[in-house]
N, C-alpha and C positions, 0 to 999 in steps of 0.2 A: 651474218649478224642480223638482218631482217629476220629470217626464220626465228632466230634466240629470240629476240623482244618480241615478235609476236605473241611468243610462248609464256616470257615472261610477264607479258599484261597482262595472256588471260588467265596465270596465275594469280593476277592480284586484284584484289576485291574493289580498289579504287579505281581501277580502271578499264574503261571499254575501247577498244579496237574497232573504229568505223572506216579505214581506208589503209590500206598496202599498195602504196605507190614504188612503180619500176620504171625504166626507161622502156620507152616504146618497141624496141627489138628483145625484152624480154622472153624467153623461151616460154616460161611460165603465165604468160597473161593470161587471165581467165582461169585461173586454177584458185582453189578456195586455199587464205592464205592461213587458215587454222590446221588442214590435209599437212600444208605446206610444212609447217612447223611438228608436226605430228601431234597435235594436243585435239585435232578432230575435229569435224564442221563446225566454223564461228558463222558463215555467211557473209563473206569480208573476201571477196576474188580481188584477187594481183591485177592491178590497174596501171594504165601511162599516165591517167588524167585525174584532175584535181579537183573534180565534181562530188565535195562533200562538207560536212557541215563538222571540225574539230575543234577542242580546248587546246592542243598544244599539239605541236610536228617534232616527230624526232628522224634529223637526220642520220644516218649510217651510209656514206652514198662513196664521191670520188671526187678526189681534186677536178675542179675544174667543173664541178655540176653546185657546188653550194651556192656560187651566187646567183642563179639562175632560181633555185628553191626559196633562199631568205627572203627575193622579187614576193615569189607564191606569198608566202608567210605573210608580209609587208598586206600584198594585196586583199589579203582576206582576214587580218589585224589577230592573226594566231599568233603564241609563242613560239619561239624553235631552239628545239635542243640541237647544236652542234656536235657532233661525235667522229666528225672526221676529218681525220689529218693529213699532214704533205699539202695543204692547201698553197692553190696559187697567187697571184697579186689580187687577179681579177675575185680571188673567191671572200679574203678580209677585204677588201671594199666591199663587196656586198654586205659583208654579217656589220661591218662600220657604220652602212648608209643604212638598214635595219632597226639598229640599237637606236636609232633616234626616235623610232614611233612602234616598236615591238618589244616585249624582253627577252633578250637572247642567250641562251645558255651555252658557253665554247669551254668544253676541255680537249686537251690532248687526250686523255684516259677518262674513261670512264666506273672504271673502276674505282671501290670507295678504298678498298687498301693500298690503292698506288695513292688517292688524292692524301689517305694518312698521313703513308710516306713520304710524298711531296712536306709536310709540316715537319715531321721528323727530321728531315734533311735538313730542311731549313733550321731550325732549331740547331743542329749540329753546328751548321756551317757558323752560324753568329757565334754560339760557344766556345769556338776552337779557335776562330781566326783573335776571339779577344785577345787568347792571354798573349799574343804572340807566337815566334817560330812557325816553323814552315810544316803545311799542310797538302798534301799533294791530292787530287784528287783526280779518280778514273769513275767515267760509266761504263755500266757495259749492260749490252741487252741483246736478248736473243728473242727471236720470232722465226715464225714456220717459212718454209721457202716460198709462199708466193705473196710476203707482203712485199711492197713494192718500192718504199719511201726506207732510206736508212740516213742517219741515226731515227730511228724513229722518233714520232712526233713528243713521248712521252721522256724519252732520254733526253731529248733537248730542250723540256722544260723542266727537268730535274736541272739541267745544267743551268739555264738561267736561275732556276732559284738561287741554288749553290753560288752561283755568281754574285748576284744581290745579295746574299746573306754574308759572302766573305768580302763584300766590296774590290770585286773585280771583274767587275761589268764595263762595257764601253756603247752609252746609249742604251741598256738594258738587256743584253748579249755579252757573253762572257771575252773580255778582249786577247785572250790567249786560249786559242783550243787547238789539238791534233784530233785528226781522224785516222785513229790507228797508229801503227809504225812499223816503218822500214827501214833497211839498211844502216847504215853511222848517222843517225840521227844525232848523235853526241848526249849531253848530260840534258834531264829534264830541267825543262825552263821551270823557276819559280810562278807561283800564280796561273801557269796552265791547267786545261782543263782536258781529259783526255776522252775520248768517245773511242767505242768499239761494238761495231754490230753482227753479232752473229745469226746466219739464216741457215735452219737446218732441222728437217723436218713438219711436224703438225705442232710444233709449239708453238702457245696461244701468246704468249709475251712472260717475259724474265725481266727485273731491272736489278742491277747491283749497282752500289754508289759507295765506292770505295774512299775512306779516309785515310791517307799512309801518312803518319809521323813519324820520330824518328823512336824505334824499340816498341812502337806497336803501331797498333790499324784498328780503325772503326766500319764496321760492313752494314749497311743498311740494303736490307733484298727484300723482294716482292717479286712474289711468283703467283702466278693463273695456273691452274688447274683444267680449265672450260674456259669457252669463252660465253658464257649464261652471265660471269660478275660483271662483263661490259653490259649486259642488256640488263640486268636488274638494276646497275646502279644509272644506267638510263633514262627507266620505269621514275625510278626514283629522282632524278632531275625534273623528269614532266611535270612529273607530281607537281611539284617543288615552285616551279615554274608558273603554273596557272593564276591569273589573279595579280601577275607582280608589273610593277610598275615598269616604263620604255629603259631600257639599258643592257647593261652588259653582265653578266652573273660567273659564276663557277662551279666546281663544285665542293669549292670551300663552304660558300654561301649553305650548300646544298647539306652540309655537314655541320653548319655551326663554326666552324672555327674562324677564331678573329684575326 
């Protein structure tokens, strides 16, 4: 994903690429991070260290490293885009303790047709649960075999929307879910929410947010092609980002939607 935004800024005319930060055992350090991406020498080498002067950080990185980055950010009074998920305790306390003197930008997805369909969703969920009777709902998402975190980060905030929207959250988390199913599990519970992760192959990510009532169904899908729509709708968070006041954003914000 670093390679793609690289690629994707120096596509864009708003934007300059001054630093490509890695972990220190990086294979790559010292390699020009424009080669890296194939778009050709920027003069931007793959770095460990934070020796540079930017408007806004976008992370793409791994549980377990954001709060350590959001510190950076903090310390040098940049914005930061968050873009990475499965995060730990220790990595929302960082982006937490952040948002108080930096603007921080956290999606599960970055993409602008998943953030659509996250409204979409939502919009159903309020619809359907109004008029009454029972609405069952399944996610299902697939990604390539080496992401790491399931239900993915982006499934499980379709699920919380869905939850809020049909008021069956508990504390803001949906208070009936299955992860998958086996054996005599017996009749579906009412007000469940169901997750199913498939891992298989180079797919870049799939969401289906299945509506089952009783003599039909409503299917809400979003499918990646590439993964370029995480790094341009990234591009487009920085943008977005620069200039804004200490807090916490989306990429609602990012899109207009109220």
């Amino acid at each position: 994903m670093g390679r793609r935004v690289v690629a994707a800024a120096v596509a864009d005319a708003r934007v300059e690429v001054v630093a490509a930060i890695d972990w220190e055992q990086c294979p790559q350090l010292g390699d020009d991070a424009g080669q890296l991406a194939g778009v050709g020498t920027i003069d931007v080498p793959v770095t460990s260290d934070w020796d540079c002067v930017a408007d806004v950080i976008i992370d793409f990185s791994l549980p377990g490293a954001v709060a350590a980055i959001a510190r950076k950010a903090v310390a040098r009074k940049v914005p930061l885009v968050v873009a990475t998920t499965g995060m730990n305790a220790d990595d929302l306390a960082g982006i937490e303790d952040a948002r108080k003197s930096i603007p921080v930008l956290v999606s599960p997805s970055m993409s602008l047709a998943v953030n659509v369909a996250m409204d979409l969703v939502a919009r159903a969920g309020r619809l359907l649960s109004s008029v009454g009777g029972r609405t069952d709902v399944e996610i299902i998402e697939c990604h390539h075999h080496h992401k790491e975190d399931a239900p993915s980060g982006t499934a499980l905030k379709f699920g919380q929307i869905v939850g809020e929207a049909m008021h069956l959250t508990d504390g803001g988390e949906p208070a009936q879910v299955a992860h998958g199913r086996e054996g005599r599990v017996g009749a579906r519970p009412v007000g469940e929410i169901g997750y199913h992760a498939v891992r298989s192959g180079d797919n870049p990510g799939e969401h289906t947010i299945l509506f089952g009532m009783e003599g039909e169904s409503l299917s809400v899908n979003v499918r990646a092609s590439g993964r370029d729509c995480y790094a341009h709708g990234a591009v487009a968070a920085a943008v977005f980002l620069v200039g804004k006041a200490a807090g916490t954003y989306s990429m609602r914000d990012v899109l207009g939607i109220d």
